[in-house]
MMTF fields as JSON, N, C-alpha, C and O atoms, coordinates in Angstrom:
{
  "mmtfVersion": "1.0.0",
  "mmtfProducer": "UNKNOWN",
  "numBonds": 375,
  "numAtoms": 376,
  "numGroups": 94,
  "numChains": 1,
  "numModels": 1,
  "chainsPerModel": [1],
  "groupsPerChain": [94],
  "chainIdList": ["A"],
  "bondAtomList": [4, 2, 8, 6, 12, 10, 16, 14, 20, 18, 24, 22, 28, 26, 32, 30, 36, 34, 40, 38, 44, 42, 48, 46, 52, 50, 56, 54, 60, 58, 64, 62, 68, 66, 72, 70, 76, 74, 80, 78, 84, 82, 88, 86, 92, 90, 96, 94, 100, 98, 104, 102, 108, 106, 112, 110, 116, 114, 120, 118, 124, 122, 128, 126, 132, 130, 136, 134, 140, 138, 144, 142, 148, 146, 152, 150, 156, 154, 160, 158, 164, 162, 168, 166, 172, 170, 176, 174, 180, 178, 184, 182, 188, 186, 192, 190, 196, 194, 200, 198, 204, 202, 208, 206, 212, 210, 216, 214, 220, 218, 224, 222, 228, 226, 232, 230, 236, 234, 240, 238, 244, 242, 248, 246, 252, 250, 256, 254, 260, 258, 264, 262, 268, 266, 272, 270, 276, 274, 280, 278, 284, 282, 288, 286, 292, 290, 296, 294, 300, 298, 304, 302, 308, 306, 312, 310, 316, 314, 320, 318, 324, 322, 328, 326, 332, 330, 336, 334, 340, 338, 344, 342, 348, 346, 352, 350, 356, 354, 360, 358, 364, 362, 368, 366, 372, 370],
  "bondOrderList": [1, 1, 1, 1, 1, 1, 1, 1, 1, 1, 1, 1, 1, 1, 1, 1, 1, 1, 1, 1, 1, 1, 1, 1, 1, 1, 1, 1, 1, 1, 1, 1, 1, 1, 1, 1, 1, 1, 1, 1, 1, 1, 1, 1, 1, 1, 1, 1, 1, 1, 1, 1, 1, 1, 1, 1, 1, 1, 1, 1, 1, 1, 1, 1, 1, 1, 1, 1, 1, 1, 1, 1, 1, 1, 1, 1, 1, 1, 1, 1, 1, 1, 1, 1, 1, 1, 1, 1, 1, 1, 1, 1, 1],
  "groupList": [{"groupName": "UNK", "atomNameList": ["N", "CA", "C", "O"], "elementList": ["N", "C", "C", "O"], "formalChargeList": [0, 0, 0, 0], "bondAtomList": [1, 0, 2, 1, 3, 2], "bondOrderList": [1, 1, 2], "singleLetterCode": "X", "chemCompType": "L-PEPTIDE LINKING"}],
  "groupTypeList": [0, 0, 0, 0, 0, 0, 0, 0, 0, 0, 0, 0, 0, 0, 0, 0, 0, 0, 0, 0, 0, 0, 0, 0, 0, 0, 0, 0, 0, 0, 0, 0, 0, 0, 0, 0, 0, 0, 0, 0, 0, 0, 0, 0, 0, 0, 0, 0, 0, 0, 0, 0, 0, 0, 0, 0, 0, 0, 0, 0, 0, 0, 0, 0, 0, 0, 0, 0, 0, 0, 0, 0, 0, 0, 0, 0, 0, 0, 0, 0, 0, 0, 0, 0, 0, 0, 0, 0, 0, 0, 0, 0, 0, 0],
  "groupIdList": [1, 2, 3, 4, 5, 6, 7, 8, 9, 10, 11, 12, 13, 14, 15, 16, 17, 18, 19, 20, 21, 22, 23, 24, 25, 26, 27, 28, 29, 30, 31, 32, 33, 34, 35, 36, 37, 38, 39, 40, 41, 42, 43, 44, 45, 46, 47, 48, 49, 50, 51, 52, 53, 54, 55, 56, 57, 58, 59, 60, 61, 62, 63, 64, 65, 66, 67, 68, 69, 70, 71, 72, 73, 74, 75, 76, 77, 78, 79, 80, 81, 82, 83, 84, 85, 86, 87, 88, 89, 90, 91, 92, 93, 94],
  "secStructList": [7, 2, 2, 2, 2, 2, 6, 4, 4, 4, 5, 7, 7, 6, 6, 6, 1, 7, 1, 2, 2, 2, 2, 2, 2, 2, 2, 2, 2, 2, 2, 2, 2, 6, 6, 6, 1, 6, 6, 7, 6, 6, 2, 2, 2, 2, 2, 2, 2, 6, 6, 7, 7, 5, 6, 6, 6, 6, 5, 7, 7, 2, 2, 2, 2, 2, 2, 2, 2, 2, 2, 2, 6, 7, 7, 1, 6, 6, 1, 7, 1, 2, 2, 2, 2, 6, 6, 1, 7, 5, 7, 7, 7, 7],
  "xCoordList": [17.217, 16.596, 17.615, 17.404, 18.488, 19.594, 20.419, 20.974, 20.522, 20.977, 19.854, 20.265, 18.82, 17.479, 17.387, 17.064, 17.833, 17.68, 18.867, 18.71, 20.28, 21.571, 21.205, 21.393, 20.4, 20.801, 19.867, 19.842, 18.835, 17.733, 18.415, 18.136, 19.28, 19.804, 20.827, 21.723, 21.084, 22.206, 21.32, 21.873, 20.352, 19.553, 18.704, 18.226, 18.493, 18.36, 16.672, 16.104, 16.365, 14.703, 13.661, 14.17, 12.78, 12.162, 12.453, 12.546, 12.53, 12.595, 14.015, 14.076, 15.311, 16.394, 16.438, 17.346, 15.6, 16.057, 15.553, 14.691, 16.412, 16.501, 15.536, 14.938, 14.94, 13.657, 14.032, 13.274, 15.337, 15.925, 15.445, 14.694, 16.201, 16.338, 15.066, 15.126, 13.882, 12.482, 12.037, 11.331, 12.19, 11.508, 11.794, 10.94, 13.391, 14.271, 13.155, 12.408, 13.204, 12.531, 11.019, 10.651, 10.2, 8.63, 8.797, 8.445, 9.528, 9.216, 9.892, 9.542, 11.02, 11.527, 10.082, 9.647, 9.707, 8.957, 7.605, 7.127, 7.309, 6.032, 6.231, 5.585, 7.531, 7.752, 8.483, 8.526, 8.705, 9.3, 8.003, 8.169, 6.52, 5.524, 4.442, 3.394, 4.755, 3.951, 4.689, 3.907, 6.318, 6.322, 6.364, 6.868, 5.88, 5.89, 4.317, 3.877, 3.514, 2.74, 1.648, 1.084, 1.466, 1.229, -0.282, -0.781, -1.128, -2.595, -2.953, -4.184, -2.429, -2.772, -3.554, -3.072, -4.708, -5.259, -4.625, -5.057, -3.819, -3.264, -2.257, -1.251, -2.102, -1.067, -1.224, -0.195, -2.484, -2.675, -2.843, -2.675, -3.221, -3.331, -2.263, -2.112, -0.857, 0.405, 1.115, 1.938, 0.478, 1.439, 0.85, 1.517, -0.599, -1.329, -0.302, 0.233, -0.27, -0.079, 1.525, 1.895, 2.308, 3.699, 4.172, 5.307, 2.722, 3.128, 3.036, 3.684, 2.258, 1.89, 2.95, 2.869, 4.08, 5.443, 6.085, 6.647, 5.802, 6.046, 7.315, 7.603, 8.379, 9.714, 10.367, 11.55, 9.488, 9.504, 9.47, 10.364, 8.735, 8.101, 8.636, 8.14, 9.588, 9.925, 8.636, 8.533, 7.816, 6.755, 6.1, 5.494, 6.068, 5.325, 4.337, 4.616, 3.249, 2.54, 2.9, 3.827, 2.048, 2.565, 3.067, 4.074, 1.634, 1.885, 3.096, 3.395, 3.719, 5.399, 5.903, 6.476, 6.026, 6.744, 6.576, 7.454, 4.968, 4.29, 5.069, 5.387, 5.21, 5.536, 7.293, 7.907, 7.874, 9.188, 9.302, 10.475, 8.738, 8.78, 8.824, 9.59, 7.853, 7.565, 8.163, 7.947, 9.021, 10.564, 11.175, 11.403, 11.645, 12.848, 12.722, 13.792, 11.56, 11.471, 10.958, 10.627, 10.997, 10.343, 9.062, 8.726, 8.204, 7.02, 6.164, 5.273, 6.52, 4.919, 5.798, 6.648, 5.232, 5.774, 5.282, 5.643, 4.628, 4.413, 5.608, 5.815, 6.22, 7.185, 8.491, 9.511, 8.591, 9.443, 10.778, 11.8, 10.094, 11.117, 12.537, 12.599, 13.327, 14.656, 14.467, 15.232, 13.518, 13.441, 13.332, 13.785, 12.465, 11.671, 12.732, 12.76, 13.797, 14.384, 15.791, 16.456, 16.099, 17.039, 16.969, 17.692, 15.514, 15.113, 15.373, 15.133, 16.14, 16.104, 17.939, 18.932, 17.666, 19.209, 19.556, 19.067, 21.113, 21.973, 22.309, 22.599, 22.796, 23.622, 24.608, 25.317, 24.93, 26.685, 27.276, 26.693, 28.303, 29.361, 30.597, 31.033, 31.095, 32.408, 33.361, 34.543],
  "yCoordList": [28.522, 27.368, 26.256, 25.23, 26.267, 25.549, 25.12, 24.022, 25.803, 25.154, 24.522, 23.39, 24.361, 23.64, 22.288, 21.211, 22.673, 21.47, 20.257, 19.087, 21.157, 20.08, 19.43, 18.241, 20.671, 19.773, 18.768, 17.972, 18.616, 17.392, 16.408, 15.243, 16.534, 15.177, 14.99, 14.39, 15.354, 14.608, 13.913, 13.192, 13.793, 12.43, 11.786, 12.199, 10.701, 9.332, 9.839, 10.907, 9.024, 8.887, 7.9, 6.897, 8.006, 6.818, 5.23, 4.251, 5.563, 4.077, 3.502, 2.443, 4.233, 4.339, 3.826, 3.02, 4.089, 3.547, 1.772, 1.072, 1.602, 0.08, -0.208, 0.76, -1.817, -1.523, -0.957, -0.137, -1.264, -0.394, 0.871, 1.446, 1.31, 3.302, 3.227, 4.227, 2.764, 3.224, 2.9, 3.807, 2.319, 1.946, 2.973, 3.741, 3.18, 4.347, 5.56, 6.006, 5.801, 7.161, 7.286, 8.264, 6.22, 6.0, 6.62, 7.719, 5.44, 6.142, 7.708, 8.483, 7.811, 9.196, 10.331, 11.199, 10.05, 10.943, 11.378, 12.422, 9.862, 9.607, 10.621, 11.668, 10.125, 11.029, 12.515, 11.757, 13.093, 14.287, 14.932, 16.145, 14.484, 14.925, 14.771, 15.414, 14.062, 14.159, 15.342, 16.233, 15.819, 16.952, 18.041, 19.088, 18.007, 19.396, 19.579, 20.714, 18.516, 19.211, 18.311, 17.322, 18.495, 17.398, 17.693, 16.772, 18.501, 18.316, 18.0, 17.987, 17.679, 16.938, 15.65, 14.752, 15.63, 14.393, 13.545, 12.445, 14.006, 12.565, 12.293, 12.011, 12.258, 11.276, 10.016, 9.34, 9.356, 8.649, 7.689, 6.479, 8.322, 7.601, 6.801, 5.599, 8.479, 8.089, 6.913, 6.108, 7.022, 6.046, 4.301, 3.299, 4.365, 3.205, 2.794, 1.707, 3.544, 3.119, 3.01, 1.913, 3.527, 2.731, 1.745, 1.271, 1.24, -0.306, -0.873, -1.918, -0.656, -1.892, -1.879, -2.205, -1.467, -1.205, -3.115, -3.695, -3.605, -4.92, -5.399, -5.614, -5.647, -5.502, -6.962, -7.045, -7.931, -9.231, -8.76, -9.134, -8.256, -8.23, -6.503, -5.864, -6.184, -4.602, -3.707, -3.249, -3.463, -2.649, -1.953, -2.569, -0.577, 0.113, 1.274, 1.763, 1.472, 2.293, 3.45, 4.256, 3.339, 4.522, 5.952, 6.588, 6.282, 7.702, 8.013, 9.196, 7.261, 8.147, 8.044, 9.119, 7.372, 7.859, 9.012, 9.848, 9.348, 10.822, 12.281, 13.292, 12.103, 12.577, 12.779, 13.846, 11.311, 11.661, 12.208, 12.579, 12.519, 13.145, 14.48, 15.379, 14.472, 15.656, 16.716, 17.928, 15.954, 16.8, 16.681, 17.828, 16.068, 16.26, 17.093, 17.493, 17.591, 18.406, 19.958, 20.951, 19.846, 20.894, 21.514, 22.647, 20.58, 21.056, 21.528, 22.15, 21.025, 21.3, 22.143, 21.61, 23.469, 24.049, 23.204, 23.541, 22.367, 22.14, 20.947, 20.458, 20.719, 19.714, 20.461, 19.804, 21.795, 22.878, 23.367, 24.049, 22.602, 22.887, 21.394, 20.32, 22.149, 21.069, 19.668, 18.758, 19.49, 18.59, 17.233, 16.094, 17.921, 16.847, 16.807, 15.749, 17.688, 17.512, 16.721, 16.089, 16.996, 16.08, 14.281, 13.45, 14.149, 12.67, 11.998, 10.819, 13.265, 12.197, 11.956, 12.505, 10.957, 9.884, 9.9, 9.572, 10.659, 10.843, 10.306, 9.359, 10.592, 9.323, 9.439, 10.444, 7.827, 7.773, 8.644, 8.928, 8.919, 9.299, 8.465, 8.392, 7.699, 6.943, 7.989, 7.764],
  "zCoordList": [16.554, 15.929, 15.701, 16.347, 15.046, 14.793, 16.147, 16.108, 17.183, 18.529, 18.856, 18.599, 19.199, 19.539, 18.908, 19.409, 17.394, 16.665, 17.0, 17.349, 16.706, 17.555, 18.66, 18.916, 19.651, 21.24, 21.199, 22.138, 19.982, 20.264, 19.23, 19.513, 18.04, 18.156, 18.85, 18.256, 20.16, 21.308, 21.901, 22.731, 21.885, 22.645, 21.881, 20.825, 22.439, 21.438, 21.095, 21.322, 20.686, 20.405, 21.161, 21.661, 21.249, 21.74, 21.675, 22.416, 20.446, 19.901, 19.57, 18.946, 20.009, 20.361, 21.482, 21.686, 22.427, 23.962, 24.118, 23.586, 24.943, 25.593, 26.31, 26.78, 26.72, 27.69, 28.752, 29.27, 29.363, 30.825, 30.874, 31.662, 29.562, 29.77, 29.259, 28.543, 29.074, 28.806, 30.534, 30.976, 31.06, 32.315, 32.932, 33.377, 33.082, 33.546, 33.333, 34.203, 32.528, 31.846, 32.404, 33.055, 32.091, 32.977, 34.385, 34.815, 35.057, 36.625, 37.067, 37.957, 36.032, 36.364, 36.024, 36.781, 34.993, 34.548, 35.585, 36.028, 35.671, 36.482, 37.651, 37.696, 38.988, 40.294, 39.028, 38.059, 38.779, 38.07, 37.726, 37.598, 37.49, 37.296, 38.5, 38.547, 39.217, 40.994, 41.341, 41.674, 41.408, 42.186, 41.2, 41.606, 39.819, 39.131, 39.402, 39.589, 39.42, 39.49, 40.777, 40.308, 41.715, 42.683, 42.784, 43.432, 42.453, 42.312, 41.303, 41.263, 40.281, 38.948, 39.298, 39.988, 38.808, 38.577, 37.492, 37.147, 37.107, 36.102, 36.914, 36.263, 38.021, 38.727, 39.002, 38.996, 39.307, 39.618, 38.583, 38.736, 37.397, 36.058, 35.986, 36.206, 35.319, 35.025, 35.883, 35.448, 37.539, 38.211, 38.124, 38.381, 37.678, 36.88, 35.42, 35.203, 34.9, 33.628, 33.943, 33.522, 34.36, 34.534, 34.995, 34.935, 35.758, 36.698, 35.693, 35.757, 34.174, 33.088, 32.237, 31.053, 32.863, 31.641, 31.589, 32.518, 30.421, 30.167, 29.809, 28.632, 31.08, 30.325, 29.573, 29.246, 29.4, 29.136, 27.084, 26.325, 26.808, 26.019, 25.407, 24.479, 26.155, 25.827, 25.557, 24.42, 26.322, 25.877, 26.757, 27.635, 26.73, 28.033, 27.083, 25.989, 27.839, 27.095, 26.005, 26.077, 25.107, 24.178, 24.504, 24.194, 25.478, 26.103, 26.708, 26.868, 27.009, 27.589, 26.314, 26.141, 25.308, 23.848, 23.759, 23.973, 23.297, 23.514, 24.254, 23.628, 25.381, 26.494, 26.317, 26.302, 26.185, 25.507, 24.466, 24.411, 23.501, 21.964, 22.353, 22.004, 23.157, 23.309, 24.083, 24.073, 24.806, 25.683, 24.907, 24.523, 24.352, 23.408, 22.448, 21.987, 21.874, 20.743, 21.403, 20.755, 22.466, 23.754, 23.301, 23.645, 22.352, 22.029, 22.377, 21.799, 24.42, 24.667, 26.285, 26.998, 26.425, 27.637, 29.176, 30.304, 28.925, 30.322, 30.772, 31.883, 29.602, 29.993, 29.961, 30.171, 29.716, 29.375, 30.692, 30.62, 31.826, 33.451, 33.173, 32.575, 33.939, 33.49, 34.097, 33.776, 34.92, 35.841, 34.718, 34.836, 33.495, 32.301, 31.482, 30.854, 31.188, 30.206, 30.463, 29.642, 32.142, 32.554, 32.607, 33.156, 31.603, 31.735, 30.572, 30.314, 29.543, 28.289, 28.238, 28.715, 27.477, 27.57, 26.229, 25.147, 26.913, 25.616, 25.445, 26.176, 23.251, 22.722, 22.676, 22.611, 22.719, 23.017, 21.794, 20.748, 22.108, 20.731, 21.353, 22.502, 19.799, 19.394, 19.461, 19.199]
}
């Protein structure tokens, strides 16, 4: 429990990340979830809803917050393969 808990504050939070490393993170996630799971009907969604990532305005849909929360805290097993967890962005250390 206590290693689980360290290794999730070595990476930032949602709302920690930059619009870059949020865009970063969208399309990684988006192709990282076409080949985990490539008959998923939410592919076509997810790859809808990442074109609307607004980087003028820093803002891309909620649901990858979701989705990021949710790797990072490894809440949910379907995001549980390293492919998802190699997507979250660590924090610097001084």
């Amino acid at each position: 429990m206590f290693g689980r808990a360290a290794k999730r504050l070595a990476f930032k939070t949602w709302y920690e990340l930059d619009a870059r490393e949020k865009q970063r993170f969208v399309d990684a996630f988006v192709d990282a979830h076409q080949r985990q799971y490539p008959w998923s009907r939410s592919n076509r969604s997810l790859r809808a809803l990442s074109a609307r990532h607004d980087t003028r305005h820093q803002d891309s849909p909620s649901l990858f917050a979701v989705f990021y929360s949710d790797i990072r805290s490894n809440r949910c097993r379907r995001f549980s393969d390293p492919s998802f967890q190699r997507l979250l962005v660590e924090k610097k250390t001084h």
